[in-house]
DSSP file (Angstrom, degrees, kcal/mol; ACC not computed):
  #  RESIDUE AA STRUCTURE BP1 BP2  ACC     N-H-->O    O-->H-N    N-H-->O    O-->H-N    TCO  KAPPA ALPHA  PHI   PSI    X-CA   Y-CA   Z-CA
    1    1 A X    >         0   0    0      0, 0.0     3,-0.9     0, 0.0     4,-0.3   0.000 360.0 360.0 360.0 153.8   55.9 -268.3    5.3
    2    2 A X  G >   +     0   0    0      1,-0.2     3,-0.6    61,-0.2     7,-0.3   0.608 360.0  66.9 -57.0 -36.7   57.8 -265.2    6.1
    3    3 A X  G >  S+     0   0    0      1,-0.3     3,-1.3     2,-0.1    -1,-0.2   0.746  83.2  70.2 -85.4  -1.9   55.1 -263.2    5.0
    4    4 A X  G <  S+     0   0    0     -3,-0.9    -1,-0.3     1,-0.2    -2,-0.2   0.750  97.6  49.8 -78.6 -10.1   52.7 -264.1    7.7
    5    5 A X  G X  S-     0   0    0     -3,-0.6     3,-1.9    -4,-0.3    -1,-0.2   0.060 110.2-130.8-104.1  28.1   54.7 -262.3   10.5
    6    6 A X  T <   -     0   0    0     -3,-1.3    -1,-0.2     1,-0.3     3,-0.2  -0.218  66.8 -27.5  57.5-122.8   54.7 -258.9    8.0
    7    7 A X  T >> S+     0   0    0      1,-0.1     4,-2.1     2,-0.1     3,-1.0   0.125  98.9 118.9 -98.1  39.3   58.1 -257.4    7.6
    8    8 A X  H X> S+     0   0    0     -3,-1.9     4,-3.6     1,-0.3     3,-1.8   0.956  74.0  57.7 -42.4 -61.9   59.8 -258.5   11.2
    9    9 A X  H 34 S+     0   0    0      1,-0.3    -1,-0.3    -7,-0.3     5,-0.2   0.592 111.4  42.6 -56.9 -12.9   62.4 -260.3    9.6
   10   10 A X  H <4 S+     0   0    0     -3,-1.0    -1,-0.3    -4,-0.1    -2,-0.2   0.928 129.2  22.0 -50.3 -60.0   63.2 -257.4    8.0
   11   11 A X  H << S+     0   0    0     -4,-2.1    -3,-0.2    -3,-1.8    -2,-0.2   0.929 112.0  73.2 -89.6 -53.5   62.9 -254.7   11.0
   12   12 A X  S  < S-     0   0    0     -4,-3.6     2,-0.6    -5,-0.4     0, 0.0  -0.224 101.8 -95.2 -94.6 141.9   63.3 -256.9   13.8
   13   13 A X    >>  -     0   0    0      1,-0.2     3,-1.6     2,-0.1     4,-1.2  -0.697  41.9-130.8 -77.5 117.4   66.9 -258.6   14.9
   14   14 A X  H 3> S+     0   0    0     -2,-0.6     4,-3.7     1,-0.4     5,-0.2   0.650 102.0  62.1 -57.7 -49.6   66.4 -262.0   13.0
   15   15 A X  H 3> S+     0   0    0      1,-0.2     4,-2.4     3,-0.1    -1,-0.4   0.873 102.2  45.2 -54.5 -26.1   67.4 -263.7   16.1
   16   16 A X  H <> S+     0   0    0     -3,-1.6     4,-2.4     2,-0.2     5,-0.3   0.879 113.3  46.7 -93.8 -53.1   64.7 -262.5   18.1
   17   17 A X  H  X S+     0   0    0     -4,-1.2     4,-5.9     2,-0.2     5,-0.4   0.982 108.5  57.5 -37.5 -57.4   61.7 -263.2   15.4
   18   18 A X  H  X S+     0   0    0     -4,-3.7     4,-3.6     1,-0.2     5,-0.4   0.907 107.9  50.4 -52.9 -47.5   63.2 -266.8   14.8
   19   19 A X  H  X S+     0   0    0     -4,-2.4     4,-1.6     1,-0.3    -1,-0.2   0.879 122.4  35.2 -54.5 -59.9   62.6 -267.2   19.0
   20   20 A X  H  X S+     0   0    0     -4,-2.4     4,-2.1     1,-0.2    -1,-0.3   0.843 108.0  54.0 -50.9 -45.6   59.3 -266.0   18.4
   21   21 A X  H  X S+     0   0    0     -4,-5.9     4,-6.0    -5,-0.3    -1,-0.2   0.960 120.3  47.0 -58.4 -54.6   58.3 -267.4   15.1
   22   22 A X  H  X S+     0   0    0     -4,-3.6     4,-2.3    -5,-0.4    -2,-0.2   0.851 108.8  52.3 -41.4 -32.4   59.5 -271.0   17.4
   23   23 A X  H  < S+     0   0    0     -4,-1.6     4,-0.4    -5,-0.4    -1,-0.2   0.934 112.4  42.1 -84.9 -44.1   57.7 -270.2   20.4
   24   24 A X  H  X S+     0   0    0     -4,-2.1     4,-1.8     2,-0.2     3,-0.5   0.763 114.5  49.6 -34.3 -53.2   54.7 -269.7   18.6
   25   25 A X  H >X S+     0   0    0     -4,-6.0     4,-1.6     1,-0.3     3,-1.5   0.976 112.2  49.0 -79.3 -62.4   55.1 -273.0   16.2
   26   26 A X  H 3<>S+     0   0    0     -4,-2.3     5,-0.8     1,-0.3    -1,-0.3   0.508 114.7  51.0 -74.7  11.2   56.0 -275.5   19.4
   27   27 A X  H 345S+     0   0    0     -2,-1.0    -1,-0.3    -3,-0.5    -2,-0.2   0.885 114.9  40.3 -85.7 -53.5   52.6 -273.8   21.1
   28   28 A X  H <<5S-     0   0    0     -4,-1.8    -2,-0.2    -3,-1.5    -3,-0.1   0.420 144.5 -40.1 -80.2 -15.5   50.6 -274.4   18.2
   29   29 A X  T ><5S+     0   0    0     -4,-1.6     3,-2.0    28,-0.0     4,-0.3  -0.064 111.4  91.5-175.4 -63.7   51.8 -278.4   16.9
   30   30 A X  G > 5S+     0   0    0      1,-0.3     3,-2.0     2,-0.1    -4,-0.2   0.611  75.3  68.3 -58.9  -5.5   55.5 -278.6   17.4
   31   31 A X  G >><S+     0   0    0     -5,-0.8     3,-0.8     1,-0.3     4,-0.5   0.688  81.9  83.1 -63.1   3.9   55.0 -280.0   21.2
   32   32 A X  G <4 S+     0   0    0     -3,-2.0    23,-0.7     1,-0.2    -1,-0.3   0.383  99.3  36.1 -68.8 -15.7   53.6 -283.1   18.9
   33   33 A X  G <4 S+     0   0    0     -3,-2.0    -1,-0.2    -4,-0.3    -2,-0.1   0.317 103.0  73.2-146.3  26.9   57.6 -284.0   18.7
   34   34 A X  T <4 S-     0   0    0     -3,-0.8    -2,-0.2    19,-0.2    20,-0.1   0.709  88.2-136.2-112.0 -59.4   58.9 -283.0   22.3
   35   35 A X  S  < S+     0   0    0     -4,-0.5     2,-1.0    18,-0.4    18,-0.7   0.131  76.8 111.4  39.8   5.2   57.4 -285.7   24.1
   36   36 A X        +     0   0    0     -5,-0.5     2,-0.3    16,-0.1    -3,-0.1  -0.628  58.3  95.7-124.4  61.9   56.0 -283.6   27.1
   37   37 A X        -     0   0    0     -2,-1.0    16,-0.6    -5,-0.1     2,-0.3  -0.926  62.2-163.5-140.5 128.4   52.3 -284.5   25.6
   38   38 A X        -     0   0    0     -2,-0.3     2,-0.4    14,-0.1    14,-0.1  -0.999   9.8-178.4-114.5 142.4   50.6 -288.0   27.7
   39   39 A X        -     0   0    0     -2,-0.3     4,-0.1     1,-0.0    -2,-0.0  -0.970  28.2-144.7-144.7 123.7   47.8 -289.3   25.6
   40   40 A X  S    S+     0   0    0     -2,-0.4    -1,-0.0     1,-0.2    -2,-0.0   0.587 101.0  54.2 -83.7  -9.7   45.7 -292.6   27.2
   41   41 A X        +     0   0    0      1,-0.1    -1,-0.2     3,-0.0    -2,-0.0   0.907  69.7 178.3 -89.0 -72.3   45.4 -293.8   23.4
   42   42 A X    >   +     0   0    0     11,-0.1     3,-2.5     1,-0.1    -2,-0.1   0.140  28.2 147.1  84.6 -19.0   49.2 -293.8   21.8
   43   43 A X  T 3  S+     0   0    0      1,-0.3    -1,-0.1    -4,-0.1    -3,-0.0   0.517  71.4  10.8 -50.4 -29.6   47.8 -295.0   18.8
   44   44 A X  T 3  S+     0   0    0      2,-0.1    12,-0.8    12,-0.0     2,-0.4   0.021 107.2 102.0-121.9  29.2   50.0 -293.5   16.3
   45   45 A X  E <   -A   55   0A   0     -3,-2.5    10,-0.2    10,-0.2     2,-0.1  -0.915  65.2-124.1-113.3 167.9   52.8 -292.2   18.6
   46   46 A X  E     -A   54   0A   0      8,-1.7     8,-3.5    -2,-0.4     2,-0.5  -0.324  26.3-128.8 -65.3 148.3   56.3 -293.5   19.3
   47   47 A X        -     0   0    0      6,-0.2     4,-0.3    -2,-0.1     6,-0.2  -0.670  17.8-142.7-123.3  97.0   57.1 -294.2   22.8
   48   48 A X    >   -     0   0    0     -2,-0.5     3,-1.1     2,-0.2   -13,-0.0   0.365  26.7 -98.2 -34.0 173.0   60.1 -292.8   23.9
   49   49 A X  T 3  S+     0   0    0      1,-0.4    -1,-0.1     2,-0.1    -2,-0.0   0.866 125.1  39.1 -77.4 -29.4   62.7 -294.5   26.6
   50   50 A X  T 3  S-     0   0    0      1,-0.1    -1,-0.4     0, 0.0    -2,-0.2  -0.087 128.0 -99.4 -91.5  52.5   61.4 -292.7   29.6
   51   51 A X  S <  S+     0   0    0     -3,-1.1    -2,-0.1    -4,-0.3    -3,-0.1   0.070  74.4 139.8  72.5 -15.8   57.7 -293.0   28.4
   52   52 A X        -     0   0    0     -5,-0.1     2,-0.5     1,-0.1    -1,-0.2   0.073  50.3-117.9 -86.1 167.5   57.1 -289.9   27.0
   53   53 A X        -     0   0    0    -18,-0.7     2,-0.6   -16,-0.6   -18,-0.4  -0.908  19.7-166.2 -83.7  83.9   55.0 -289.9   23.5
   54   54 A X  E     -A   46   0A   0     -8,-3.5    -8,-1.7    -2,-0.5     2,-0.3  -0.756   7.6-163.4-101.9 110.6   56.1 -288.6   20.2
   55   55 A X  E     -A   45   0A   0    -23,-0.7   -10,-0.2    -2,-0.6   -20,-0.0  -0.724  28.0-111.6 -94.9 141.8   53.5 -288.0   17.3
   56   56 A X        +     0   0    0    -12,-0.8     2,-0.2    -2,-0.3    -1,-0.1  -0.123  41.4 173.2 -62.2 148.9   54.3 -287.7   13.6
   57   57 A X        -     0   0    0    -24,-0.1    33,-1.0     2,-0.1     2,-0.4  -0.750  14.2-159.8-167.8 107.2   53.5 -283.8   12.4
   58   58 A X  B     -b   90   0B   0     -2,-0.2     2,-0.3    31,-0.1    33,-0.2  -0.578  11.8-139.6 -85.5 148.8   54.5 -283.1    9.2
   59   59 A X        +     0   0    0     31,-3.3     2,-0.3    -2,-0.4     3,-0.1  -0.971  33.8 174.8-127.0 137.4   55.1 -279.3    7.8
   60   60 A X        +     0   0    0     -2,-0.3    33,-0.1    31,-0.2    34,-0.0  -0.883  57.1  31.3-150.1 156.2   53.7 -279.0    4.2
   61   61 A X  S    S+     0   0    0     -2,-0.3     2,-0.4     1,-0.2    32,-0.2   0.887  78.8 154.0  63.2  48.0   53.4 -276.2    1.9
   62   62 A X  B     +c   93   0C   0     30,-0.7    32,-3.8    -3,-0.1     2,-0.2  -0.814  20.9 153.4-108.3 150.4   56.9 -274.2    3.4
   63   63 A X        -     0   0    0     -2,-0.4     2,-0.3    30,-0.3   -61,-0.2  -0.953  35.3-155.0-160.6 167.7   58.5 -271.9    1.0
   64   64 A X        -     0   0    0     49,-0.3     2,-0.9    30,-0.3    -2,-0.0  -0.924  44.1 -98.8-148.2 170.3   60.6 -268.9    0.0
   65   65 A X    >   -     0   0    0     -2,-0.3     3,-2.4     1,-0.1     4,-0.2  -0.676  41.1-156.0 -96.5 112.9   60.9 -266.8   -2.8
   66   66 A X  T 3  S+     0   0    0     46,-4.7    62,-0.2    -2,-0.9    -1,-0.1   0.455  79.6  83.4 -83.3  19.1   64.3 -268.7   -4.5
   67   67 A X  T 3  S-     0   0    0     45,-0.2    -1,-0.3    58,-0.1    46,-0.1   0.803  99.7-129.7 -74.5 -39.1   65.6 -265.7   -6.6
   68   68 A X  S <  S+     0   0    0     -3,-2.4    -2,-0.1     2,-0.0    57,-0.0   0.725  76.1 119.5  84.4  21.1   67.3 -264.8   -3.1
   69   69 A X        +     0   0    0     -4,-0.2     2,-0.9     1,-0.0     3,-0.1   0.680  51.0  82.9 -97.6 -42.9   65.8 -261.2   -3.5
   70   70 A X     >  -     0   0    0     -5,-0.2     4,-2.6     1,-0.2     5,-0.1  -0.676  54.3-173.0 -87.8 109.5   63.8 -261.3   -0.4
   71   71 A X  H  > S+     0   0    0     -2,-0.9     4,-1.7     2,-0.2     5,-0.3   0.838  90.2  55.2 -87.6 -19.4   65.5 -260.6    2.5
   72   72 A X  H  > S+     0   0    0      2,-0.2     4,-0.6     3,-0.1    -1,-0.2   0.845 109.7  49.5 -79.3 -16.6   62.5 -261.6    4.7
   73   73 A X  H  > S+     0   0    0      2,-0.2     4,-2.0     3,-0.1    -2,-0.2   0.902 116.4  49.4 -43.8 -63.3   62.4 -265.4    2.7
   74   74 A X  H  X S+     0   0    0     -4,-2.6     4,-0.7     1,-0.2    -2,-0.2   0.777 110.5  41.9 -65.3 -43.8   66.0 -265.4    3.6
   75   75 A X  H  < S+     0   0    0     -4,-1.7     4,-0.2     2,-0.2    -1,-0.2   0.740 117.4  49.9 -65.9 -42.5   66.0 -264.5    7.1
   76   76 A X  H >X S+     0   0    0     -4,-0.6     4,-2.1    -5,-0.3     3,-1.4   0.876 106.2  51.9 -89.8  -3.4   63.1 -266.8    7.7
   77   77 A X  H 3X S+     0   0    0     -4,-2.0     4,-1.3     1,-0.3    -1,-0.2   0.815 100.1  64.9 -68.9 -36.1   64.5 -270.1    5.9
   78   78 A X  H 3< S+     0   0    0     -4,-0.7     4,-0.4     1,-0.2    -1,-0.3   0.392 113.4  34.2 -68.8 -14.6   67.7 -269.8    8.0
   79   79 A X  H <> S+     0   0    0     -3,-1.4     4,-1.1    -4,-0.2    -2,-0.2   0.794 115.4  49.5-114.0 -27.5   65.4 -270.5   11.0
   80   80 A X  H  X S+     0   0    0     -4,-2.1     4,-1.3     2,-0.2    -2,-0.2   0.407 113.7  50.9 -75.5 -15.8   62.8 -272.8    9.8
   81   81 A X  H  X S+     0   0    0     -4,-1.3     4,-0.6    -5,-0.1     5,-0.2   0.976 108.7  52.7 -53.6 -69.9   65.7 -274.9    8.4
   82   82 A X  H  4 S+     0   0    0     -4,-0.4    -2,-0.2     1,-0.2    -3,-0.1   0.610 112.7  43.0 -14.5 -61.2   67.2 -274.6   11.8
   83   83 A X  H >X S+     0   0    0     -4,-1.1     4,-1.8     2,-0.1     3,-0.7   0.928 113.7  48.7 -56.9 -66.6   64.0 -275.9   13.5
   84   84 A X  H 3<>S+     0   0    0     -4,-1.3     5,-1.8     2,-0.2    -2,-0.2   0.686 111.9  45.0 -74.9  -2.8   63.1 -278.8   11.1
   85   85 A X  T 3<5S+     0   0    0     -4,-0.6    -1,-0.2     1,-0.2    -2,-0.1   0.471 114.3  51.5-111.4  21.5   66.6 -280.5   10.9
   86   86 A X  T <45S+     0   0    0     -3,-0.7    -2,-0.2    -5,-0.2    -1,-0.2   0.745 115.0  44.4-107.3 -24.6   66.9 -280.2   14.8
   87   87 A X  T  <5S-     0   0    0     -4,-1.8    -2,-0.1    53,-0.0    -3,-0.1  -0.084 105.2-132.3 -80.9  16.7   63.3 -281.8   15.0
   88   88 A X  T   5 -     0   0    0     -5,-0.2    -3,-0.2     1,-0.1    -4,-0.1   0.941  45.1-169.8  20.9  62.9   64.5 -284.0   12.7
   89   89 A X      < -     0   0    0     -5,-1.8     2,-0.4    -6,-0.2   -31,-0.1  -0.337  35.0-121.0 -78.1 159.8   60.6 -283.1   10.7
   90   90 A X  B     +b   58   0B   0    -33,-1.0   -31,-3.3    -3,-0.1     2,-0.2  -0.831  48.4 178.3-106.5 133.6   58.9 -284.6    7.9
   91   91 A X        -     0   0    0     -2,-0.4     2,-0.3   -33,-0.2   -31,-0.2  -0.673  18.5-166.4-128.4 162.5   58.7 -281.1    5.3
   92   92 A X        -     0   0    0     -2,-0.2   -30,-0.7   -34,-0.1     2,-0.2  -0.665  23.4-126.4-133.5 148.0   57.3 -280.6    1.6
   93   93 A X  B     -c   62   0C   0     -2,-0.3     2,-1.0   -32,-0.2   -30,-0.3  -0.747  16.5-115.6 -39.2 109.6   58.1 -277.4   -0.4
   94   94 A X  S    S+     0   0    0    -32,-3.8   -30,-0.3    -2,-0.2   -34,-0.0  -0.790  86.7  32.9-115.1 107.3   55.9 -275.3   -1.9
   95   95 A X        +     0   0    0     -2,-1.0    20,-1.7   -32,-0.1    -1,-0.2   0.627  33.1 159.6-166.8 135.4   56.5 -275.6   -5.0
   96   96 A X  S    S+     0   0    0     18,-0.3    20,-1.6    19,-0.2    19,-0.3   0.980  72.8  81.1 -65.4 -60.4   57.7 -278.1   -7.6
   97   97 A X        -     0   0    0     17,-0.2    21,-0.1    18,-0.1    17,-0.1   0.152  57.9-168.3 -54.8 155.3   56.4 -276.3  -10.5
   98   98 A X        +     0   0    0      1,-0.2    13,-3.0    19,-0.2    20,-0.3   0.782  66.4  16.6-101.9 -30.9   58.2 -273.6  -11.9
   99   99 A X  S    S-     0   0    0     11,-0.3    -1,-0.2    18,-0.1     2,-0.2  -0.659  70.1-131.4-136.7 173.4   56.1 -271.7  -14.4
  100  100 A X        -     0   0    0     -2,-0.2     8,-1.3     1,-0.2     9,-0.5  -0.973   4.4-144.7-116.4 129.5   52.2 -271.8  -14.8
  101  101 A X  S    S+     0   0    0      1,-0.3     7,-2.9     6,-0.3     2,-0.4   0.972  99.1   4.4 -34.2 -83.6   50.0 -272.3  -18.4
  102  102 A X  B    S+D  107   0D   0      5,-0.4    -1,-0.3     6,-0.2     5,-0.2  -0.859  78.6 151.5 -80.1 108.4   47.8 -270.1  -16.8
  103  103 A X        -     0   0    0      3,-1.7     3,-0.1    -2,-0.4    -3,-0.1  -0.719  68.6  -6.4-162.5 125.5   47.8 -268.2  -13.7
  104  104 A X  S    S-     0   0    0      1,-0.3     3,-0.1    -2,-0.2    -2,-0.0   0.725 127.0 -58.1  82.7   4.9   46.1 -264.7  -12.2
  105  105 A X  S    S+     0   0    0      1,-0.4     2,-0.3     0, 0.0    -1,-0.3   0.413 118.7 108.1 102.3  -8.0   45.0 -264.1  -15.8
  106  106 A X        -     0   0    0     -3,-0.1    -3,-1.7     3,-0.1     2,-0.6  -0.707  67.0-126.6-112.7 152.6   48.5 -264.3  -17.4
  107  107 A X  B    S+D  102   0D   0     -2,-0.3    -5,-0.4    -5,-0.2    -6,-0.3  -0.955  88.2  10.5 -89.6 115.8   50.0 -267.2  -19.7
  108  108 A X  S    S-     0   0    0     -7,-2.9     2,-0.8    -8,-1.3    -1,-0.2   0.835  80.7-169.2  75.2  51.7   53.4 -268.5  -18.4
  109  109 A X        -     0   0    0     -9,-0.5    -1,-0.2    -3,-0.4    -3,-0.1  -0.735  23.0-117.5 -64.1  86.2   53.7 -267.1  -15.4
  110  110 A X        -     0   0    0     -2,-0.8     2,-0.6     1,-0.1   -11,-0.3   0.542  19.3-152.0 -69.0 130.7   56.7 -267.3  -13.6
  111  111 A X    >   -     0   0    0    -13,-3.0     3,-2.9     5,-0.2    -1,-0.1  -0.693  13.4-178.0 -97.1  66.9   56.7 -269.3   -9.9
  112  112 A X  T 3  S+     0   0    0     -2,-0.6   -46,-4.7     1,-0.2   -45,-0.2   0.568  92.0  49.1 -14.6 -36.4   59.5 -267.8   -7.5
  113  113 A X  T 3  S+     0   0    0    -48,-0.2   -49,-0.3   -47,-0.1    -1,-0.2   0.598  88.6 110.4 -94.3  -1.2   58.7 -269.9   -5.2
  114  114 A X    <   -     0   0    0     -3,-2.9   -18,-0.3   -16,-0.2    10,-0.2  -0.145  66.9-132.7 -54.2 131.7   58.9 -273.0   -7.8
  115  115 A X  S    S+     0   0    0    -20,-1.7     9,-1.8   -19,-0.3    10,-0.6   0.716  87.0  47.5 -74.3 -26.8   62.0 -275.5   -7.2
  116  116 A X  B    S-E  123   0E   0    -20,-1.6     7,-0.2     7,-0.2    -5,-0.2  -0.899  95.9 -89.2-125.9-179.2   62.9 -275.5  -10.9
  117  117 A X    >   -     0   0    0      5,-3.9     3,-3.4    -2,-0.3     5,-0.2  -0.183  47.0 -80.1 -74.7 177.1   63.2 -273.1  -13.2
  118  118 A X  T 3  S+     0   0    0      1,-0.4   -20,-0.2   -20,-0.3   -19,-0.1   0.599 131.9  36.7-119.4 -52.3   60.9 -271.2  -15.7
  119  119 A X  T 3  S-     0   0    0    -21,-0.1    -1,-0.4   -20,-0.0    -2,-0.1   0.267 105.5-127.4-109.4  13.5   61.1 -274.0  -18.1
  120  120 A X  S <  S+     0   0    0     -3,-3.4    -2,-0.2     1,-0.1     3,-0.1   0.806  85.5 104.1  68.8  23.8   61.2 -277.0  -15.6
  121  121 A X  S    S+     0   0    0     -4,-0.2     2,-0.3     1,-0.1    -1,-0.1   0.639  81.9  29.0-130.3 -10.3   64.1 -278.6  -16.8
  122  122 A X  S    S-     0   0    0     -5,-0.2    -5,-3.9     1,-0.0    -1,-0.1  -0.889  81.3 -85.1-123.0 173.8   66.6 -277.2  -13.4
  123  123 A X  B     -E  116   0E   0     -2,-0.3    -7,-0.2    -7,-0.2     3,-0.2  -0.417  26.8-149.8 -65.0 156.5   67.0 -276.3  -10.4
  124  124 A X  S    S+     0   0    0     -9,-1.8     2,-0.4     1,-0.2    -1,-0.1   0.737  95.3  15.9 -80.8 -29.0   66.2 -272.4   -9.5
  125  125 A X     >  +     0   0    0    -10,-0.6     4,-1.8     1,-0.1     5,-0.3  -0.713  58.1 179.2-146.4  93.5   68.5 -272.6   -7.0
  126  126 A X  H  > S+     0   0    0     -2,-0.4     4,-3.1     1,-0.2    -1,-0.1   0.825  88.3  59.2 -82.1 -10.1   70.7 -275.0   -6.8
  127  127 A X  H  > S+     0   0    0      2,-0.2     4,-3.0     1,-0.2    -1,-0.2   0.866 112.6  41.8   5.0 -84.5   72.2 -273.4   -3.6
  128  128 A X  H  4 S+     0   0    0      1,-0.2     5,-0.3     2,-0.2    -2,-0.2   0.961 106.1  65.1 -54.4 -41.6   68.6 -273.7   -1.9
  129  129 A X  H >X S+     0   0    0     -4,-1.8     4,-2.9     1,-0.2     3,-0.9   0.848  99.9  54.8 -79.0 -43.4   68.2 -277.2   -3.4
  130  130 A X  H 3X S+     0   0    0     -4,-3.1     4,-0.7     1,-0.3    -1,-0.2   0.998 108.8  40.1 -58.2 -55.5   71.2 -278.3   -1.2
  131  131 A X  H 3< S+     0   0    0     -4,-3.0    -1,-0.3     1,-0.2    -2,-0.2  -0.045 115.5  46.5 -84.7  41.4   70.2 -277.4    2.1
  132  132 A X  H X4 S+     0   0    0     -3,-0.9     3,-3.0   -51,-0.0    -1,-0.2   0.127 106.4  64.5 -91.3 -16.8   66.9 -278.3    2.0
  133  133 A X  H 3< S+     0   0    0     -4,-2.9    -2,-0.2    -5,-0.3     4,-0.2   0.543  99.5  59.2 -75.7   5.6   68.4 -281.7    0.3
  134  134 A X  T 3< S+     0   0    0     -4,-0.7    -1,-0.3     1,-0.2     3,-0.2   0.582  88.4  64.9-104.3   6.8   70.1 -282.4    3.7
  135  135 A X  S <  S+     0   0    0     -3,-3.0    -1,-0.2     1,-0.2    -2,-0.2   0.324  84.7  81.0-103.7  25.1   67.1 -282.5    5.6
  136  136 A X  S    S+     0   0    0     -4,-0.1     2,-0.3     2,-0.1    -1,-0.2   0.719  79.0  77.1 -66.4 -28.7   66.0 -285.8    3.5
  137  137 A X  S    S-     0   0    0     -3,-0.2   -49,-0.0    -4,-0.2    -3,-0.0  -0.754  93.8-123.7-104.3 145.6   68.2 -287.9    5.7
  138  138 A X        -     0   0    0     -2,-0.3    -2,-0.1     1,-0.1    -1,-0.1  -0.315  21.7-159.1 -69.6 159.9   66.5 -288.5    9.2
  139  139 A X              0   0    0     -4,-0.1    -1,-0.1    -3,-0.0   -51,-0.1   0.317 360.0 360.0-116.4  14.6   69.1 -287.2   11.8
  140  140 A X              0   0    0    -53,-0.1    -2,-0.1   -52,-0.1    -1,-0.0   0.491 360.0 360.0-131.0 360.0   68.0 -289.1   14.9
């Protein structure tokens, strides 16, 4: 999420976070889809042509606030897009829902980050809904 690196993407030149926010994720998992891991098991990776290893790593629970309001959502989707359809990654969204019965104490509370709207019956954004609906198809 955007918010875990505070305001960068705000203050900070967008390019320069994404390198970071990147450098950070392939330190932490994404060399899991590089190949430049050797592992004397293989047991659930692919083996690339020169040998190399590839293991499945899935990114769950990514989001933005889809009103478009948040320019640090906005700044960081444009790179985390970027990332997963060049890693060709396996994603889910956070969230499907739109509204809540219940949530925080409040009755129908509205979900920003929700994929349809208020009353579940569209997209919030149908905008968003495209580009993330092109990283469904593998690209490698």
């Amino acid at each position: 999420y955007a918010f875990s690196d505070g305001q960068a993407w705000v203050n900070g030149n967008p390019n320069q976070v994404c390198g970071s926010v990147v450098s950070s994720f392939m330190r932490r998992g994404g060399f899991l889809l590089t190949g430049s891991i050797s592992s004397s098991t293989g047991s659930d990776s692919e083996v690339g042509e020169g040998g190399e290893e590839y293991y499945p790593l899935f990114i769950s629970e990514f989001g933005v606030d889809q009103r478009g309001v948040n320019v640090n959502d906005n700044r960081y989707l444009n790179c985390i897009l970027g990332v997963m359809a060049e890693m060709d990654m396996d994603w889910a969204l956070w969230t499907l829902q739109g509204s809540y019965y219940v949530r925080q104490g409040k009755i129908g509370l509205d979900e920003t980050y929700g994929l349809l709207d208020w009353n579940w019956c569209a997209p919030r954004n149908s905008s968003l809904l495209a580009r993330i609906s092109s990283l469904q198809s593998p690209f490698q």
